[in-house]
C-alpha positions in Angstrom: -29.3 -66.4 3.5 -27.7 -64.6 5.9 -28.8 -62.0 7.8 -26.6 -58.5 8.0 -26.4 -57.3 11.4 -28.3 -54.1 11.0 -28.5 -51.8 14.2 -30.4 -48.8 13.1 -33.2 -47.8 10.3 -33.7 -44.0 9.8 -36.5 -42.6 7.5 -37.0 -39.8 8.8 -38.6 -36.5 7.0 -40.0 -38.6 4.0 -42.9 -39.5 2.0 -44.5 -41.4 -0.7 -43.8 -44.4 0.1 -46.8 -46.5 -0.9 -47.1 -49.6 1.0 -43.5 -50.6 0.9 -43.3 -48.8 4.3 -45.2 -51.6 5.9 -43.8 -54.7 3.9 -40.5 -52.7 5.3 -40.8 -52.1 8.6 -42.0 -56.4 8.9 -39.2 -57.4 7.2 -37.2 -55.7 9.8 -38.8 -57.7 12.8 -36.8 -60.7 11.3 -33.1 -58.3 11.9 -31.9 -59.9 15.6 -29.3 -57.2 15.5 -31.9 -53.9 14.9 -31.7 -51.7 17.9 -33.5 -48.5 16.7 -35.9 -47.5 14.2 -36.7 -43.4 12.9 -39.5 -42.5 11.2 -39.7 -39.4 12.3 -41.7 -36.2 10.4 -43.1 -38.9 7.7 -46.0 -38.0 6.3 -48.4 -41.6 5.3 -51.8 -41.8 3.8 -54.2 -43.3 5.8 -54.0 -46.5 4.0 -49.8 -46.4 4.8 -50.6 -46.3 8.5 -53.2 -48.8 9.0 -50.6 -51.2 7.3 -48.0 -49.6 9.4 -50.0 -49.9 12.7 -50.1 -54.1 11.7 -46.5 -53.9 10.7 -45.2 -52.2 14.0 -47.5 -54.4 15.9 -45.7 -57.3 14.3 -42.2 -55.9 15.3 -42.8 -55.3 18.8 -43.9 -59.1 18.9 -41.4 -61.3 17.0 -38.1 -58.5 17.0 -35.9 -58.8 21.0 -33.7 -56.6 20.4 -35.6 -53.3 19.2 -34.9 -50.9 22.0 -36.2 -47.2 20.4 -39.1 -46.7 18.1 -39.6 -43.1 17.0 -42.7 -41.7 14.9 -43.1 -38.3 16.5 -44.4 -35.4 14.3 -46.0 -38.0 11.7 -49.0 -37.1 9.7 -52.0 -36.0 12.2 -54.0 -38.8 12.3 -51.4 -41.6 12.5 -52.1 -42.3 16.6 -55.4 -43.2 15.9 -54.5 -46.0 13.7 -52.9 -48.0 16.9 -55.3 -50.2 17.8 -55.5 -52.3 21.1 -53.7 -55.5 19.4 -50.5 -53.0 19.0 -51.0 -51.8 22.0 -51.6 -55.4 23.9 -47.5 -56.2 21.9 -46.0 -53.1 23.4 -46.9 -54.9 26.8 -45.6 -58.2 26.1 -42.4 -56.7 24.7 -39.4 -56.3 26.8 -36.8 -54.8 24.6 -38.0 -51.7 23.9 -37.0 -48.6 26.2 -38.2 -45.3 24.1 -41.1 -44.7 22.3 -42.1 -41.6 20.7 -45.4 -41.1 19.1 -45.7 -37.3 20.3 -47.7 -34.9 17.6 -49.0 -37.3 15.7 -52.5 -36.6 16.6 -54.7 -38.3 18.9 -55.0 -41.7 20.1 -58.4 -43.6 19.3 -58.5 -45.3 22.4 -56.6 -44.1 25.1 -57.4 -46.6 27.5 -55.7 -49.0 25.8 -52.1 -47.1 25.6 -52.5 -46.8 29.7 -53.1 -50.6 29.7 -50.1 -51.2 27.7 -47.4 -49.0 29.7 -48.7 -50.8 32.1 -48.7 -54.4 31.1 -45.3 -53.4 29.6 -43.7 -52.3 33.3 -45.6 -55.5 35.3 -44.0 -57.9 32.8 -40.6 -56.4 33.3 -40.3 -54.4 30.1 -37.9 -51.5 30.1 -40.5 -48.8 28.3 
């Protein structure tokens, strides 16, 4: 099968999506092409973002060409779903350049999204 060169996902301002959110946003990891994703003002049940958390964690490992990753203005507790395993992925990946999680409530551990920026910027990353 091949794969169609995607460049840009935007899902912004929506809901109810169930889990397919999660089995989608993996299944994008696999698109060498996908330069920006938008989810944007979603709103997710707490079981949507823990399997979103795992599925962006994924992405940021296996996908090289993802450069933007915006979730800003998501429900109020999605931060705190990022655990340190996403964050540890956000500082091994190189790609990406913009990440917005702004008003999406607070983050669980905040010493793990210091480490991360930080890893990202010693390992050469762009973020």
């Amino acid at each position: 099968m091949r794969v169609k060169p995607l460049k840009y996902f935007k899902c912004s301002a929506s809901s109810n999506f169930g889990k397919g959110i999660a089995a989608l946003i993996y299944n994008l990891s696999f698109s060498p092409c996908l330069e920006s994703i938008d989810l944007s003002n979603c709103s997710f049940t707490d079981s949507e973002i823990q399997e979103l958390a795992v599925s962006a964690m994924k992405l940021l490992k296996m996908n090289t060409s993802l450069r933007t990753l915006l979730m800003f203005n998501c429900s109020k507790n999605t931060n705190s779903h990022f655990n340190r395993d996403f964050w540890i992925s956000l500082g091994d990946n190189q790609s990406l350049r913009f990440l917005d999680m702004s008003h999406s409530g607070k983050f669980k551990d905040t010493k793990s999204v210091g480490n991360g920026i930080a890893f990202n910027a010693k390992r050469k990353g762009h973020l």
